[in-house]
SEMAR-323665 format. One line per 2 residues: number of its first residue (from 1); for each residue x, y, z of C-alpha. Coordinates in nm, 3 decimals. Last residue first. Example, Ala and Ser with C-alpha at 12.3 -4.5 7.8 and 13.67 -1.06 7.14 Angstrom:
2> 1.367 -0.106 0.714; 1.230 -0.450 0.780
REM end
This chain:
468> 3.101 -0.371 2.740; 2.858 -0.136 2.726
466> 2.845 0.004 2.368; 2.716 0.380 2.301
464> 2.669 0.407 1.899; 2.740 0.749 1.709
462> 3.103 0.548 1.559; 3.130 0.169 1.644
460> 3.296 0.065 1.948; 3.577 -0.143 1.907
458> 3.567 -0.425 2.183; 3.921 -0.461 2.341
456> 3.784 -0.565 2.688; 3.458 -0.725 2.550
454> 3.671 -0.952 2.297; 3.522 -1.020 2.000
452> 3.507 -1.373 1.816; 3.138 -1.356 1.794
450> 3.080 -0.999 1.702; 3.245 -1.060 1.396
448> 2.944 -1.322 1.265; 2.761 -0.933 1.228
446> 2.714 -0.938 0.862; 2.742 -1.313 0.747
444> 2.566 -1.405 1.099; 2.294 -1.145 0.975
442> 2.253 -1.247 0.599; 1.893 -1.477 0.681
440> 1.882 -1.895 0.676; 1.576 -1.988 0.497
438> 1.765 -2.175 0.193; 1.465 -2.436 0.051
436> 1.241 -2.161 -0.026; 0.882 -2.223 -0.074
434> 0.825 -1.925 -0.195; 0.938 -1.719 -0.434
432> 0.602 -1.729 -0.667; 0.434 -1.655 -0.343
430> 0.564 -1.317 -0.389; 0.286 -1.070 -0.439
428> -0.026 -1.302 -0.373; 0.105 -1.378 -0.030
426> -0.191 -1.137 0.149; -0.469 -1.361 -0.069
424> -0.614 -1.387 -0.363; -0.892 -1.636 -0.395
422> -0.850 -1.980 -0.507; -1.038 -2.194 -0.209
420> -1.251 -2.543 -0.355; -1.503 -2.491 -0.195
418> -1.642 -2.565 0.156; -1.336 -2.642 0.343
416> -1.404 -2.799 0.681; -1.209 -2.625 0.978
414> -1.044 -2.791 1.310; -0.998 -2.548 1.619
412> -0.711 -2.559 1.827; -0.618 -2.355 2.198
410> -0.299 -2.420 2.393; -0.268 -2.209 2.702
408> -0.074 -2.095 2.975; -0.172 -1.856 3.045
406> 0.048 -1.686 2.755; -0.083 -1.812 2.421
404> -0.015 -2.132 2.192; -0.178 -2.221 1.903
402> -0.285 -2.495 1.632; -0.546 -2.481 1.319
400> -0.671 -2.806 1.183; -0.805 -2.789 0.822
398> -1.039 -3.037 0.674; -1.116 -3.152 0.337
396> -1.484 -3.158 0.224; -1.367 -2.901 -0.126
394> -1.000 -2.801 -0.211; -0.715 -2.615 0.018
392> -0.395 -2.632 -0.182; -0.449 -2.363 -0.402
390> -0.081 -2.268 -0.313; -0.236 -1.923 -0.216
388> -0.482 -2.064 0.013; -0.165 -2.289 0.196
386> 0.021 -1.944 0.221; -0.353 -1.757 0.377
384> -0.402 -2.048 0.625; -0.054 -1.971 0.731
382> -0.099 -1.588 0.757; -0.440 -1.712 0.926
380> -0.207 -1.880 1.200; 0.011 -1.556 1.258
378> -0.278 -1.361 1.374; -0.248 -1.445 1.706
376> 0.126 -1.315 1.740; 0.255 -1.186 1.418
374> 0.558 -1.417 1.485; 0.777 -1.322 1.162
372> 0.601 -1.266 0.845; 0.800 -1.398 0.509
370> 1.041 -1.639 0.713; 0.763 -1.712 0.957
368> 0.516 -1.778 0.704; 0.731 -1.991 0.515
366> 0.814 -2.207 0.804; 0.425 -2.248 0.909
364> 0.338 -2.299 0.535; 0.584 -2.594 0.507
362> 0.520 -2.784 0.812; 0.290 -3.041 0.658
360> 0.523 -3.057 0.338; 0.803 -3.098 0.568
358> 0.589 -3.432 0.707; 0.440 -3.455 0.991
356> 0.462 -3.744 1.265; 0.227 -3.491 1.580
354> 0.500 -3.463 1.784; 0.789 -3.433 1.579
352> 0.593 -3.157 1.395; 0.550 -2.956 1.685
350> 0.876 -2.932 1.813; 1.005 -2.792 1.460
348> 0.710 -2.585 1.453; 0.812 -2.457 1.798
346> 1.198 -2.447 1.738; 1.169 -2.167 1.474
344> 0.965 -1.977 1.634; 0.592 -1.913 1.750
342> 0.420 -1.950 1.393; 0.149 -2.135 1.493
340> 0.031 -2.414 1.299; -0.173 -2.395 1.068
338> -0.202 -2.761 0.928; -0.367 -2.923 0.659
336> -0.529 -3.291 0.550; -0.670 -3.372 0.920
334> -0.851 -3.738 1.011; -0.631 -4.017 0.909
332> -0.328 -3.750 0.910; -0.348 -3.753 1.292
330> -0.166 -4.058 1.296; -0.132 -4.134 1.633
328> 0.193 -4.283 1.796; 0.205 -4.604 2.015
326> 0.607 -4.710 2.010; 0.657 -4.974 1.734
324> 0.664 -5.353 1.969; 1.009 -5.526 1.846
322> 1.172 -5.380 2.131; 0.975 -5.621 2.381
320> 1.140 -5.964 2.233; 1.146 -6.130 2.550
318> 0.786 -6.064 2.687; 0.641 -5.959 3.001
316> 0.784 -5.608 2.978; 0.531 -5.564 2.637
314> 0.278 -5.561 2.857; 0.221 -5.172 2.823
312> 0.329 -5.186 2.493; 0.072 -5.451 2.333
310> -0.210 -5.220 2.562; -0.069 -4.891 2.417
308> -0.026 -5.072 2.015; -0.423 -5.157 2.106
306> -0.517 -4.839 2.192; -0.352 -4.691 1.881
304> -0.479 -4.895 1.623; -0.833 -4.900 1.829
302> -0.856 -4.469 1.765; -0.715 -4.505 1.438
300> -1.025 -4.733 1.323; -1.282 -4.562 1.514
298> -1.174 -4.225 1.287; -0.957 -3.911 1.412
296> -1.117 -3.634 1.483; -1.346 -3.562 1.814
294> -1.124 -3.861 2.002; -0.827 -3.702 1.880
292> -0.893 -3.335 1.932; -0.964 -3.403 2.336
290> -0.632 -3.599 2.384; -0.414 -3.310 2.146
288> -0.521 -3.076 2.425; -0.401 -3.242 2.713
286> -0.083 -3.282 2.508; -0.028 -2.934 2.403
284> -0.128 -2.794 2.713; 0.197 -3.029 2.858
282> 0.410 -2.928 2.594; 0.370 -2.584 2.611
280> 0.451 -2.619 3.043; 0.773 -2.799 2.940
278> 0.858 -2.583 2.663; 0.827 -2.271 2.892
276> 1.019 -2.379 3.240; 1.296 -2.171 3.094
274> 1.085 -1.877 3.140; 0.993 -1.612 2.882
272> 0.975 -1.284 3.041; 0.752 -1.030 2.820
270> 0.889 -0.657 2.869; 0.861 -0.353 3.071
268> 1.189 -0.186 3.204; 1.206 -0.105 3.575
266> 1.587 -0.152 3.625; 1.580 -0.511 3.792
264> 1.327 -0.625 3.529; 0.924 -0.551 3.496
262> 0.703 -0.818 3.401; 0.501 -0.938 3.105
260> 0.483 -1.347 3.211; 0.584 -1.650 3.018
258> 0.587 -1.965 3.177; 0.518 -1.806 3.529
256> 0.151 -1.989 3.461; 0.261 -2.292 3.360
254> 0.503 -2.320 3.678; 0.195 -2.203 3.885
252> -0.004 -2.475 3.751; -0.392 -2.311 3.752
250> -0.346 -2.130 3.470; -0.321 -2.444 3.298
248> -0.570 -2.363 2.988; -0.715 -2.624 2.737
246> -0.982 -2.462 2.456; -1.120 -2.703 2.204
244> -1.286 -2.588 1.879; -1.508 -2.761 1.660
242> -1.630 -2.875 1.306; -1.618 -2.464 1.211
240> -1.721 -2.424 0.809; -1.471 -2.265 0.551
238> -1.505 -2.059 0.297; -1.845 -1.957 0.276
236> -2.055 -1.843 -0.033; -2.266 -2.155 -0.062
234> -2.302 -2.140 0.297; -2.435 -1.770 0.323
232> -2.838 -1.893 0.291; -2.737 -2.105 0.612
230> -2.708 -1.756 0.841; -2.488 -1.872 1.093
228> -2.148 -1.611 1.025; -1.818 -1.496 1.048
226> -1.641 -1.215 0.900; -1.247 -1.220 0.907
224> -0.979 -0.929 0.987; -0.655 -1.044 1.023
222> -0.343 -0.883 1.172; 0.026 -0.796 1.136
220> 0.348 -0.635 1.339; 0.649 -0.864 1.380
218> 0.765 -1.031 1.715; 1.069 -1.275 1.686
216> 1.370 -1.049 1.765; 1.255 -0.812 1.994
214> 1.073 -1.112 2.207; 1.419 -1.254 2.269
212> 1.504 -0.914 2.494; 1.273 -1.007 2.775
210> 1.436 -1.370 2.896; 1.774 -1.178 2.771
208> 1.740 -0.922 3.063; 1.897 -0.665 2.816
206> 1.639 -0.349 2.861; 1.423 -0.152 2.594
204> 1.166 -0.442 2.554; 0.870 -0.308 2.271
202> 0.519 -0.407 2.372; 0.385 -0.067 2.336
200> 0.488 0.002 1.972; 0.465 -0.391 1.887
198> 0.055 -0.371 1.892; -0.126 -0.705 1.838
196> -0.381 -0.820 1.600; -0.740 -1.041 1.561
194> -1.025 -0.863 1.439; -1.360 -1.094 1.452
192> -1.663 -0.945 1.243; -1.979 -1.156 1.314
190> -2.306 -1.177 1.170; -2.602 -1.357 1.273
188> -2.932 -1.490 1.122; -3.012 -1.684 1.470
186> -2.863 -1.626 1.826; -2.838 -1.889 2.090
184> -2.574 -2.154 1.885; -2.447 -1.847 1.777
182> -2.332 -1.645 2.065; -2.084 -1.932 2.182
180> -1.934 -1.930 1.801; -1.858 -1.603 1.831
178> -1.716 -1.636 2.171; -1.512 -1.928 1.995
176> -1.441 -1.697 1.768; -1.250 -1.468 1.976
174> -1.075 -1.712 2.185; -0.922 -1.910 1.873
172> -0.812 -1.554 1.787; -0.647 -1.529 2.111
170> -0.408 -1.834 2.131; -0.077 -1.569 2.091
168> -0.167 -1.356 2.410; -0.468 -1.376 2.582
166> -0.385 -1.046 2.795; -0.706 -0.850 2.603
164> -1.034 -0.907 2.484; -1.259 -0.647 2.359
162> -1.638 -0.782 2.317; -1.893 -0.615 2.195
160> -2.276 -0.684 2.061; -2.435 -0.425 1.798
158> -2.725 -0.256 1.903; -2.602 0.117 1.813
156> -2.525 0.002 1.489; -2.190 0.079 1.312
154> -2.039 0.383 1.227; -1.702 0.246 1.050
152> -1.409 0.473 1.230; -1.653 0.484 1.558
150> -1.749 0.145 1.596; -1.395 0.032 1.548
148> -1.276 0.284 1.791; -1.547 0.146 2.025
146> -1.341 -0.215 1.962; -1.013 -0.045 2.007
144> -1.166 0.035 2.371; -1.252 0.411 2.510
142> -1.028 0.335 2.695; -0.716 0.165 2.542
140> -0.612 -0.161 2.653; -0.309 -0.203 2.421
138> -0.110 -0.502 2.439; -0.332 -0.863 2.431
136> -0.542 -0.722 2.092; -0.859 -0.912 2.067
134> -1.151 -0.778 1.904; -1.511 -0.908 1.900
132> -1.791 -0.718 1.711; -2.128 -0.868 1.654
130> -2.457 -0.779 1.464; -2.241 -0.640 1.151
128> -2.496 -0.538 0.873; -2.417 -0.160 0.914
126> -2.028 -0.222 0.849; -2.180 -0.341 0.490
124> -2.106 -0.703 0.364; -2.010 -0.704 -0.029
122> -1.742 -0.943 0.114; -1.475 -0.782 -0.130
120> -1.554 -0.401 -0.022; -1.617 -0.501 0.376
118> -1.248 -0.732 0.411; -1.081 -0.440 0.207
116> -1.190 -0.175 0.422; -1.120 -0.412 0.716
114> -0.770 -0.490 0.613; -0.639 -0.151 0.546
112> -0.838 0.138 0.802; -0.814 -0.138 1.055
110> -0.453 -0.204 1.016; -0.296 0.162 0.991
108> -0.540 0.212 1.318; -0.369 -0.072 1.474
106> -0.015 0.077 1.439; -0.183 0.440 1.488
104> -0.345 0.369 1.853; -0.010 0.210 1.968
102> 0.219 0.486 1.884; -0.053 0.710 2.057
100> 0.013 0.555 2.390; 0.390 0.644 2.366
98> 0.718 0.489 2.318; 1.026 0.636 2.438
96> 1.308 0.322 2.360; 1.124 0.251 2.046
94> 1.170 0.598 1.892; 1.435 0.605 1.616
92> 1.176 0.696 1.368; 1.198 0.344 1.231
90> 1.103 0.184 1.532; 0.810 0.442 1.636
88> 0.646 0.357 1.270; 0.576 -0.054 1.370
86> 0.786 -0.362 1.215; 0.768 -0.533 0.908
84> 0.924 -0.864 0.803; 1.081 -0.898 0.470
82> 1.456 -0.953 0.561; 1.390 -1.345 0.706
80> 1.309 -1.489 1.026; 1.372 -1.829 1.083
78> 1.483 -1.781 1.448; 1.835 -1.925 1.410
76> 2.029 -1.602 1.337; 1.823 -1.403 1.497
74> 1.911 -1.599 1.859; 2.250 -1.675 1.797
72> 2.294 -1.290 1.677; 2.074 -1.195 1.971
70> 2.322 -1.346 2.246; 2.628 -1.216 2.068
68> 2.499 -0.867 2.099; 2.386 -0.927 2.471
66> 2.727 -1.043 2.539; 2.906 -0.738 2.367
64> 2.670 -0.509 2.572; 2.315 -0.385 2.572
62> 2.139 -0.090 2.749; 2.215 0.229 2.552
60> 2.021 0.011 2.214; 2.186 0.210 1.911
58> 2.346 -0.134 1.837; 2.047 -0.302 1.833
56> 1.820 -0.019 1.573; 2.129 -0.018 1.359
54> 2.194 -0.434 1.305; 1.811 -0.447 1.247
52> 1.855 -0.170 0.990; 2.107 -0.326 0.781
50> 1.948 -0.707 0.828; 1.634 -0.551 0.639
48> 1.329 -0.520 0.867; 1.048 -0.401 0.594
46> 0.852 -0.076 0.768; 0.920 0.145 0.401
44> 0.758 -0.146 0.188; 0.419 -0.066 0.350
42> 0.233 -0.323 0.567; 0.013 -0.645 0.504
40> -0.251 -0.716 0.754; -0.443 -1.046 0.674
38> -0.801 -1.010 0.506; -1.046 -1.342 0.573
36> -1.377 -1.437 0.427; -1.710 -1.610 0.502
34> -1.606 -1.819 0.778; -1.933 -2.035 0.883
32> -2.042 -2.126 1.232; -2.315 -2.376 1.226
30> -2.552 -2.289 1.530; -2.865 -2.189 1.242
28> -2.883 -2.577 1.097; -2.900 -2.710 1.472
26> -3.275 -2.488 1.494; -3.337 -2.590 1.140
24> -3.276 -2.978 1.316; -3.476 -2.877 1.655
22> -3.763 -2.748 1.467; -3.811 -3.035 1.202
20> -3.779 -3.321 1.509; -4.084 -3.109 1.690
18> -4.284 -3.046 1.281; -4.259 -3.464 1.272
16> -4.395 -3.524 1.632; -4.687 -3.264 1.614
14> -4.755 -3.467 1.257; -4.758 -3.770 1.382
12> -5.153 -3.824 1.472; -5.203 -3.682 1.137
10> -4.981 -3.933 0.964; -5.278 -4.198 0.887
8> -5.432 -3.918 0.671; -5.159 -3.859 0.478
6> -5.089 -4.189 0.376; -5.454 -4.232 0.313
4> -5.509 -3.929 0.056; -5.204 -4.056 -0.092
2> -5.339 -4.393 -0.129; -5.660 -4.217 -0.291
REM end
């Protein structure tokens, strides 16, 4: 009887209950889930050893002594190590006559790897893909490397495309937050996000050394990862998307000019990276970081802060002023990992400062490009992929994923682990080795001579033209 009661003295709320259930299943369908990952690993045959890197500069017709001694500073502190791979054209003795076709087979080698392996292990069918987003800032091909997807896997004629290009290092973070755009309208969806870029096309034949720095820190890679809203997947998921914040300062013409594909004085393509760059990465970083803290950090870190500004601020009042800790955020109340992009060396180093981390925190971004190189906007899931093959990455804690891209931009995303993450990954062949606490590579033991040569009395080396 009192149930009979109860429910009869809810009719008139019923309309009102079955409204507040509608827009919650509707919020349940805009979650964007990562359901697996596959990063790009090449053959043995395309490893950079310090031999061949030596060969493939010094059979260069445009550089001289200076230019040698330029890239052996540069090489020799960019954290790169002997295991990096670089595309077919290079080790056919080709870079300096690229052609279209050199492109198309560097990112066909990585479709016909990564995404066979990313369909068998997912048990998810080409057929069952509803969306298709590819970025690759390089190669604009026509008909598009997202129709060549199509074609090499036969997907459905219905299936929603997007081929982005010119986004640079930031790009996956694009691509799924497209994805994630398409979501919150769409219900039941799945989407397959392939993230690369192509070295064969990109490659700088000329000694501006603005253009010729790229050479040494761009490797070839990718990552293929399936995405998706359907709820009855979230038990298999990885990880689950919190957010994603996009800044871009296009708009500044020094940001802008920051780093810019452009032809030198002699008509040779490359990427010009201006000396106006850290400034104009810093400043995206920081607008950036002031969204992401007020989305993760706690209340309690939020007034820490504020109040250490306000103490600061009229701190000049007061005698003892030094004694007031400069305001710094702890972005460890609210993030357990980083994946940070692997732009160099000095960029992780500059990066950490900023943000208080520890060499733990840094760790995977160092090891990554030591093992990897700068795999452009890929390079963040090869970090993602080190801290998954540490089994560092357990259940509810959250992962905060960091990059940079010509624009310029700064683009971050922050992840919540689902389960506890153990699955094999693109490291699983020599994470044993890693970390490594020596990460300096043989080349300054190999070609140090160059430094103390003189360009008058310069030997040049037999088959090799050297302008001095």
């Amino acid at each position: 009887m009192d149930l009979f009661l109860m429910l009869w003295y809810s009719l008139p709320f019923l309309p009102l209950i079955f409204v507040i259930w509608q827009i919650l299943d509707r919020k349940r369908g805009q979650d964007c889930y990562l359901l697996d990952y596959e990063c790009y690993k090449s053959t043995d045959d395309r490893k950079l050893s310090t031999n061949f890197s030596g060969e493939i500069i010094l059979r260069s017709k445009q550089l001289g002594l200076y230019e040698y001694k330029f890239l052996l500073r540069a090489i020799v502190s960019s954290g790169i190590g002997e295991e990096t791979y670089a595309p077919k054209m290079v080790f056919d003795g080709r870079e300096a006559t690229p052609k279209l076709e050199d492109g198309l087979v560097e990112m066909d080698e990585f479709f016909l790897v990564s995404i066979d392996r990313l369909f068998k292990r997912s048990g998810i069918s080409p057929s069952e893909i509803d969306i298709l987003v590819v970025n690759v800032s390089m190669l604009a091909s026509a008909p598009s490397l997202a129709s060549r997807i199509i074609n090499l896997y036969k997907m459905r004629e219905d299936i929603k495309v997007y081929n982005i290009t010119g986004m640079g290092c930031s790009a996956s973070l694009i691509s799924i937050n497209i994805v994630q755009s398409i979501f919150k309208t769409r219900e039941n969806m799945k989407a397959l996000v392939v993230t690369s870029e192509t070295l064969s096309l990109g490659w700088y034949n000329g000694n501006n050394r603005s253009m010729i720095l790229a050479n040494c820190l761009f490797r070839i890679g990718g990552c293929a990862m399936i995405l998706t809203n359907k709820t009855s997947y979230k038990h298999k998921a990885m990880l689950k998307l919190k957010f994603l914040v996009r800044t871009h300062h296009g708009a500044k013409d020094e940001s802008y000019e920051a780093c810019v594909q452009k032809e030198d004085d002699k008509g040779f393509v490359g990427f010009h990276l201006d000396k106006s760059l850290p400034k104009a990465a810093t400043r995206a970083f920081v607008d950036n970081l002031k969204q992401i803290a007020l989305k993760i950090l706690p209340v309690k870190e939020l007034l820490r802060f504020a109040m250490l500004l306000i103490l600061k601020k009229m701190s000049h009042k007061w005698e003892k002023a030094g004694s007031i800790p400069k305001p710094t955020i702890n972005f460890k109340e609210g993030v357990d990992h980083f994946c940070l992009h692997t732009g160099g060396k000095a960029v992780i180093d500059a990066i950490g400062q900023s943000l208080n981390l520890s060499e733990y925190d840094v760790e995977p971004a160092r090891m990554t490009l030591h093992r990897f190189g700068n795999t452009s906007a890929s390079s963040i899931w090869y970090v993602l992929a080190y801290m998954q093959a540490k089994k560092r990455l357990k259940r509810g804690e959250k992962i905060l994923m960091l990059a940079f891209g010509a624009g310029f931009k700064c683009n971050s995303c922050l992840w919540e682990v689902l389960r506890d993450l153990n699955d094999r990954t693109v490291w699983e062949d020599c994470i044993e080795s890693y970390p490594r606490n020596n990460l300096t590579n043989p080349f300054l033991e190999k070609y140090g001579w160059l430094q103390n040569e003189d360009p008058e009395t310069f030997h040049v080396p037999d088959g090799y033209e050297i302008h001095k």
